[in-house]
C-alpha positions as CSV (number, residue, x, y, z in Angstrom):
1,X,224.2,132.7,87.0
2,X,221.1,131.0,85.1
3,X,218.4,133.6,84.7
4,X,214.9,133.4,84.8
5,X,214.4,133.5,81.3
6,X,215.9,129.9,81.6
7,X,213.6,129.0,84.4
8,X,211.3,129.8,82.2
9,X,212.2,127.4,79.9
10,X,212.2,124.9,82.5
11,X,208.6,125.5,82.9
12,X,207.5,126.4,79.0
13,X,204.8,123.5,79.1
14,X,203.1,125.3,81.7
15,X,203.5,128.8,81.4
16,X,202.9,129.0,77.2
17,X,199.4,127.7,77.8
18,X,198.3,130.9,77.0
19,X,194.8,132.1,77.5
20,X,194.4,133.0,74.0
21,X,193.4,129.3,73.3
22,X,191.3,128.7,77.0
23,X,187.8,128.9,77.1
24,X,186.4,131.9,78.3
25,X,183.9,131.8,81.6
26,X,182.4,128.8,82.7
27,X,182.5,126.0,80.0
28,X,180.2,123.2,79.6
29,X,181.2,119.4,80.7
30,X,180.4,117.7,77.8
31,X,183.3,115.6,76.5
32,X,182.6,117.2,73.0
33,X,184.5,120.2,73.7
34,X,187.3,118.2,74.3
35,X,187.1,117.3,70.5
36,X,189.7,119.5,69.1
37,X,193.4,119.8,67.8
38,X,196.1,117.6,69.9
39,X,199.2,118.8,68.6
40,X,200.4,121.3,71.8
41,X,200.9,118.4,74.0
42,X,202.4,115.1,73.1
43,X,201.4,111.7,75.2
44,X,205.0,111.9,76.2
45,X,204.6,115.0,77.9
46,X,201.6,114.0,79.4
47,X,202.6,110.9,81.4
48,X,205.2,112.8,82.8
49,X,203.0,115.2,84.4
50,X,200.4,112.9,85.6
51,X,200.4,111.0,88.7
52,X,199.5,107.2,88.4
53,X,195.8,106.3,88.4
54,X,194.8,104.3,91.6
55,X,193.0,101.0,90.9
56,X,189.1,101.4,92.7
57,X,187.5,97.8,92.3
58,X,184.1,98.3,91.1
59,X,181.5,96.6,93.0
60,X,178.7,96.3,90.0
61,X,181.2,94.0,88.3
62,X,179.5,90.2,88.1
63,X,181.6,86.9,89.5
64,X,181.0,83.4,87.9
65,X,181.4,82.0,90.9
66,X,182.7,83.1,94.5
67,X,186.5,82.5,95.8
68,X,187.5,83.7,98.6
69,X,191.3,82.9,97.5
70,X,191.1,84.9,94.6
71,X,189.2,88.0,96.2
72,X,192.1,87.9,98.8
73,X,194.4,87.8,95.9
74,X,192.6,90.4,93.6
75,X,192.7,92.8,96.6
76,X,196.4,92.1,97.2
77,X,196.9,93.0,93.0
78,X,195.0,96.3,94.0
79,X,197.5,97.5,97.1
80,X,200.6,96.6,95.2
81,X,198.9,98.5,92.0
82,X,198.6,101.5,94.1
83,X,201.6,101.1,95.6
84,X,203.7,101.3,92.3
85,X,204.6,97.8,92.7
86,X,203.9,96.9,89.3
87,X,205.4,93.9,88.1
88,X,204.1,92.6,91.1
89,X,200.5,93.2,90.5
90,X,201.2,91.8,87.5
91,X,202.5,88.5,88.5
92,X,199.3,88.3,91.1
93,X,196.8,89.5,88.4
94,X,197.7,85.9,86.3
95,X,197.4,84.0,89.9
96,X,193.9,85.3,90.2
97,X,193.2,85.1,86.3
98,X,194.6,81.0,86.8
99,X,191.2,80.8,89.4
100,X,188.9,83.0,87.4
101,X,190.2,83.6,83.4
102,X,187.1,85.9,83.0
103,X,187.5,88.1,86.3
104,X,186.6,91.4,84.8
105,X,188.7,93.2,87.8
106,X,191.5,91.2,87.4
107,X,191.7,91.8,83.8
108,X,191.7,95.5,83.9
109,X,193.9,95.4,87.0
110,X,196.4,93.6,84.9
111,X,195.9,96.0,81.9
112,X,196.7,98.6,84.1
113,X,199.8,96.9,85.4
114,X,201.1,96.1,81.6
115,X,200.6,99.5,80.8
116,X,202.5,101.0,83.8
117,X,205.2,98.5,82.7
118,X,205.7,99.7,79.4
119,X,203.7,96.9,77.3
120,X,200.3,99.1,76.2
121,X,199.4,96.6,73.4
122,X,198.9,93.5,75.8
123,X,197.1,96.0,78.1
124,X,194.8,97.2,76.1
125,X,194.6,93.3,74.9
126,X,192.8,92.6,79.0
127,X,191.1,96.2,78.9
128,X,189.2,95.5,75.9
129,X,188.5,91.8,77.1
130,X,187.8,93.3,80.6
131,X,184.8,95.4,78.9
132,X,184.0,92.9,75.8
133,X,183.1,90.0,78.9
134,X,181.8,92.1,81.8
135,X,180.8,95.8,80.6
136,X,180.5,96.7,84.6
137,X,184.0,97.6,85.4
138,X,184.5,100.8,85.0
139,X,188.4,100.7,85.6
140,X,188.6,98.7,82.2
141,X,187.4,101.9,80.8
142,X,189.5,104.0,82.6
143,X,192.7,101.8,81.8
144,X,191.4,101.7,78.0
145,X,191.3,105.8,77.8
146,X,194.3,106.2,79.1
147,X,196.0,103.6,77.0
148,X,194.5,105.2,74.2
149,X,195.2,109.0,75.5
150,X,198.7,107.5,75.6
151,X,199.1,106.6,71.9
152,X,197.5,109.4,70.9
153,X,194.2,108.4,70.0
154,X,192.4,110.6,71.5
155,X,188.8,110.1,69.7
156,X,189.0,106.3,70.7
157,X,189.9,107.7,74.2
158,X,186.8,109.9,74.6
159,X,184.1,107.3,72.9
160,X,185.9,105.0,76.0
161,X,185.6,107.8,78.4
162,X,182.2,108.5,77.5
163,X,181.2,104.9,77.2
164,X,182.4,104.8,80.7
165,X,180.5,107.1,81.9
166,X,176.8,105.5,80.3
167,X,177.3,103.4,83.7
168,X,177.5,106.3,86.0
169,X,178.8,109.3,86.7
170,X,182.7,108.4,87.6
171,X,185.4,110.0,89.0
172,X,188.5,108.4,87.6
173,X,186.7,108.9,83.7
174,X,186.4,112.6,84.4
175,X,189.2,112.9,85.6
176,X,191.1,111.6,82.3
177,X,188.5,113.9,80.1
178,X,190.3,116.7,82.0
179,X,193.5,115.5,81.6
180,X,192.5,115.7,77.8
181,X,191.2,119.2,78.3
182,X,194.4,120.4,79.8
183,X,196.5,118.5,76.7
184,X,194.2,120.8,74.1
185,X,195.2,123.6,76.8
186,X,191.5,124.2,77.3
187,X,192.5,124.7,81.1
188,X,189.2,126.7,82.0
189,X,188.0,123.7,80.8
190,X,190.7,120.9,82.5
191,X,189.7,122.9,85.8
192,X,186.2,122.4,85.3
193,X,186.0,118.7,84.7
194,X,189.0,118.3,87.6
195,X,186.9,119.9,90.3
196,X,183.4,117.8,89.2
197,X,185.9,114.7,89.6
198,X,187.0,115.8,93.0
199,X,183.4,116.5,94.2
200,X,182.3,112.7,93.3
201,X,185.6,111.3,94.8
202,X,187.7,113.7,97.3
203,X,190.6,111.0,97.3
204,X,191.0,111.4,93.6
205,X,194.5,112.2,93.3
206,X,194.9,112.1,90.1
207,X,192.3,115.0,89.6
208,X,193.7,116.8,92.5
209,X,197.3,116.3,90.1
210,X,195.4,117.8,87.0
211,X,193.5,120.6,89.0
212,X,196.7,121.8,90.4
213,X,198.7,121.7,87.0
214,X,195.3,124.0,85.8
215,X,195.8,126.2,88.5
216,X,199.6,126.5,87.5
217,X,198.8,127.4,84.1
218,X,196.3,130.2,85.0
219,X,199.4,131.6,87.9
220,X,196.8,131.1,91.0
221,X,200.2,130.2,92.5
222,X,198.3,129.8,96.1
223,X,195.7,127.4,94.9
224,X,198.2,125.1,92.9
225,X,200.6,125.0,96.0
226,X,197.2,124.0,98.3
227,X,196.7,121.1,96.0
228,X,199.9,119.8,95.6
229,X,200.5,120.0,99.3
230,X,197.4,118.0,99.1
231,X,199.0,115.9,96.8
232,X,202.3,115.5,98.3
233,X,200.6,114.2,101.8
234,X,198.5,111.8,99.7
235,X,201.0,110.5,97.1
236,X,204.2,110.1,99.8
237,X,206.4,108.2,97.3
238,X,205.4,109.4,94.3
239,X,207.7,111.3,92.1
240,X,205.5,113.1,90.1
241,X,203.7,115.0,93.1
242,X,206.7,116.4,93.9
243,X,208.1,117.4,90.3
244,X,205.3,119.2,89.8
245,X,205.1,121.0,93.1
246,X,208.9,121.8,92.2
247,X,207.3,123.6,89.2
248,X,204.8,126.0,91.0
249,X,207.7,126.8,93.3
250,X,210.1,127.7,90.1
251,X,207.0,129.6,88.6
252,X,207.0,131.4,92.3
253,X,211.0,131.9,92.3
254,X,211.2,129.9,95.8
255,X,214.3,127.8,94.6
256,X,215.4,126.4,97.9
257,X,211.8,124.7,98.3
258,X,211.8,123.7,94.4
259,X,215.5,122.0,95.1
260,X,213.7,120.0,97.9
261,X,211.2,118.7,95.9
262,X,213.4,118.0,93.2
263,X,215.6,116.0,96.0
264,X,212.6,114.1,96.6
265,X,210.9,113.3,93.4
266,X,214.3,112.3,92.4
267,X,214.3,110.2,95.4
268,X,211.5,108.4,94.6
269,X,212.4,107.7,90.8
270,X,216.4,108.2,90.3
271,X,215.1,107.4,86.3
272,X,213.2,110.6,85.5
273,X,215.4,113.0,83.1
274,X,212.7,115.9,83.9
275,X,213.3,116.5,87.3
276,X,217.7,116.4,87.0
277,X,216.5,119.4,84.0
278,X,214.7,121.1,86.3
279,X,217.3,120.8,88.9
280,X,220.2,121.8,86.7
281,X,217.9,125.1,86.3
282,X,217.3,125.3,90.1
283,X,220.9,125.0,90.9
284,X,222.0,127.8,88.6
285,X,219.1,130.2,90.2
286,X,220.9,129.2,93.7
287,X,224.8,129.8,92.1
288,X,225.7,126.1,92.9
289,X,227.5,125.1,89.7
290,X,229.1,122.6,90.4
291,X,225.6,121.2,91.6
292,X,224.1,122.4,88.0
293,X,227.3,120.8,86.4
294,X,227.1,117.4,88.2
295,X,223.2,116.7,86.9
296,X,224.3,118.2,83.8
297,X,226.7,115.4,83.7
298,X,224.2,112.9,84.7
299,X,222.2,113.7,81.8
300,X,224.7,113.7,79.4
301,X,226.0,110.4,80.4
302,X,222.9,108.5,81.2
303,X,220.6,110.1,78.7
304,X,222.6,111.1,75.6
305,X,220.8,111.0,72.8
306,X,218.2,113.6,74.7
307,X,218.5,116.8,72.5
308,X,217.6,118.2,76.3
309,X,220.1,116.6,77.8
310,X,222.5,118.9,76.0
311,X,220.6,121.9,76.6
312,X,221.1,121.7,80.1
313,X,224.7,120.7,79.8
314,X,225.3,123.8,77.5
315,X,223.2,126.2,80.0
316,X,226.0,125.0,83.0
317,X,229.2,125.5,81.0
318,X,227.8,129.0,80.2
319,X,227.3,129.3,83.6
320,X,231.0,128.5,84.2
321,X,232.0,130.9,81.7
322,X,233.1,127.5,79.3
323,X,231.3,129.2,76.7
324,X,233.0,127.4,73.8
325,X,231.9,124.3,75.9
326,X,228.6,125.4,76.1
327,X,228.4,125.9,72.0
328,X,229.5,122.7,71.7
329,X,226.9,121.4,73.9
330,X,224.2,123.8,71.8
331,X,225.1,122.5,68.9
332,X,224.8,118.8,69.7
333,X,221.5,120.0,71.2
334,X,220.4,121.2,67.6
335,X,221.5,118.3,66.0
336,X,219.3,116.6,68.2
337,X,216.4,118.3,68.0
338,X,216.7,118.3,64.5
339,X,216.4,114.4,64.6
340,X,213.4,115.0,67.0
341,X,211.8,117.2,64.4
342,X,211.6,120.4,66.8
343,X,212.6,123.0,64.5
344,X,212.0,125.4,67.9
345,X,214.0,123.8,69.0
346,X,217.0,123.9,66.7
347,X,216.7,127.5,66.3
348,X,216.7,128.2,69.5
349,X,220.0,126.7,69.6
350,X,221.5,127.9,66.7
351,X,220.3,131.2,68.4
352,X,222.4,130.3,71.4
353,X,225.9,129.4,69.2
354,X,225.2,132.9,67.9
355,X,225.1,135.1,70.7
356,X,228.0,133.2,72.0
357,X,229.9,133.9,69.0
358,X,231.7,136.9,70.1
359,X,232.8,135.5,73.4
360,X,234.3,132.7,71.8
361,X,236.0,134.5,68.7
362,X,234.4,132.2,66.0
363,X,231.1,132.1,64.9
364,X,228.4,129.4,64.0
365,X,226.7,129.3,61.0
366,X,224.6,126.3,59.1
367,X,225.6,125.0,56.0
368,X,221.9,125.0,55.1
369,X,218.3,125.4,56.1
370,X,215.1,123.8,55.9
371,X,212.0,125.6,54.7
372,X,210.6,125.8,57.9
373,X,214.2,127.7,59.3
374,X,215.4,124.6,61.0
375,X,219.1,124.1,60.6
376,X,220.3,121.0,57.8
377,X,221.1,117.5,59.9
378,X,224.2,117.7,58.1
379,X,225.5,121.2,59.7
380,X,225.4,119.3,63.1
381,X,227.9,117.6,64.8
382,X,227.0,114.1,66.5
383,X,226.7,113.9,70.0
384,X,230.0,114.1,72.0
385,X,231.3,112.0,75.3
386,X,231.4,114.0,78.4
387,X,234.9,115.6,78.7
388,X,236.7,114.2,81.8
């Protein structure tokens, strides 16, 4: 059986936000605090905890002219925005920008849609035009930080934030400035900001999404379930939503309610490697392995080169008592994150092959180290097919 220490694992991003590095008592709004060391939480990580941004058109924003083709239009690239329907926005965003090239709205609606489709050059391209020909729309600015937040400029994402926020007190902005709270795990502080943005703008999900990941990381259990219940009724087909609800149920040790979610979110988007991990972990807490071994599999096949992936794989073999299959799979895994840089990682691994030395009769050992205690890239084996 998978123990909690494993569930754990599942859920190190939120439960190794330690307090030691939170603000203490009630902090201060200002965006300066945010103004410290990134290196706990990568972009990565943070787009796979957030819940999509919805597109609010900005009524302040000026029109050369009125159309009432193109607002019909614009509003349709809005619903399909919020609906996830991205490359269609996108394709309606140019039909609009063909009537109105300097449509300040359509431009950041666009940028938004580019970014959600993987292209964040060309979006921040239309963000920055959105802003350099209009100034008034403050979902340019939104799109911009989180572009920015997203390649890990995090200054330029703030000055945008707080830019942003010259025009008004804004929702969406503060939510983002918590979202960069919580990636400095400066939660006091990502809980803070959340719950100002959710005062100006109770339908802002993607402030309730932050609030309830602070929430996580401070184990009010009760309070992060409320808001991702919240979430969950709001965001119907969003993935995310349930993910992380399947992590405050993990955190709790309700598995059968984590394994729904899990079912859901991966309903929603059958391309997200985080929530087959997390089920792989859920399964073995329920003792269905050949559940855990089937999204092991999955990942494996369909995302190989994931150190992760691996990881998972080598935590149901051991399961299965395949424990020369699961040091296999370890080792691959450290190989891996070796290539990832993540000397945790591969010693964490390594630490695995170990203590499974004895059950298998041979042990593992590097054929050298780094400085840093990470095993040598050569010592580890490529990655290896799925055995049929």
């Amino acid at each position: 059986m998978i123990n909690t220490r494993r569930i754990a694992a599942a859920l190190s991003l939120i439960c190794a936000l330690g307090m030691s590095s939170a603000v203490k008592g009630a902090p201060s709004s200002s965006l300066d605090l945010v103004r410290k060391n990134h290196d706990d939480i990568d972009s990565k990580t943070l787009r796979t905890l957030s819940v999509p941004i919805e597109f609010k058109a900005d009524k302040a924003v000026t029109r050369d002219f009125d159309n009432t083709v193109a607002d019909a239009q614009l509003q349709a690239v809005l619903n399909k925005l919020n609906n996830g329907q991205y490359q269609d926005a996108l394709d309606l965003s140019n039909v609009v920008l063909g009537h109105e090239p300097k449509n300040a709205t359509a431009l950041a609606a666009r940028a938004l849609a580019r970014y959600q489709l993987g292209d964040p050059d060309y979006a921040l391209a239309d963000a920055n035009t959105s802003i350099k020909d209009d100034g008034k729309c403050k979902m340019a600015y939104v799109v911009r930080s989180l572009i920015q937040m997203d390649q890990g400029d995090y200054d330029g994402s703030l000055d945008t934030i707080g830019a942003g926020l010259k025009l008004g007190d804004d929702s969406e902005l503060m939510g983002i400035a918590a979202l960069d709270m919580f990636s400095e795990r400066n939660i006091h502080g990502a809980f803070t900001l959340a719950c100002d943005a959710i005062k100006l703008d109770p339908s802002n999900t993607f402030a309730l999404n932050v609030r309830a990941l602070a929430e996580l990381a401070l184990y009010d259990d009760s309070a992060a379930l409320e808001d991702f219940d919240k979430l969950a009724r709001a965001r119907p087909n969003s993935s995310v939503c349930f993910l992380n609800r399947a992590r405050a149920y993990m955190q709790s040790e309700r598995y059968d309610l984590a394994l729904a979610d899990l079912n859901t979110s991966i309903q929603n988007n059958a391309n997200s490697p985080d929530a087959y991990i997390m089920r792989v972990l859920v399964y073995g807490a329920l003792r269905d392995r050949a559940g855990a071994m089937k999204d092991a599999d999955k990942l494996v096949n369909q995302w190989g080169s994931s150190a992760a992936a691996h990881r998972m794989r080598g935590y149901a073999l051991e399961d299965t008592n395949d424990f020369a299959g699961a040091s296999s799979e370890y080792k691959t895994a450290a190989y891996l994150y070796k290539k990832e840089h993540d000397d945790m990682g591969v010693m964490e691994m390594i630490s695995n092959v170990d203590r499974l030395k004895d059950r298998i009769g041979t042990a593992y050992t590097p054929a050298a180290s780094t400085t840093s205690g990470a095993a040598s890239e050569d010592s580890m084996p490529e990655a290896q097919p799925i055995r049929q």
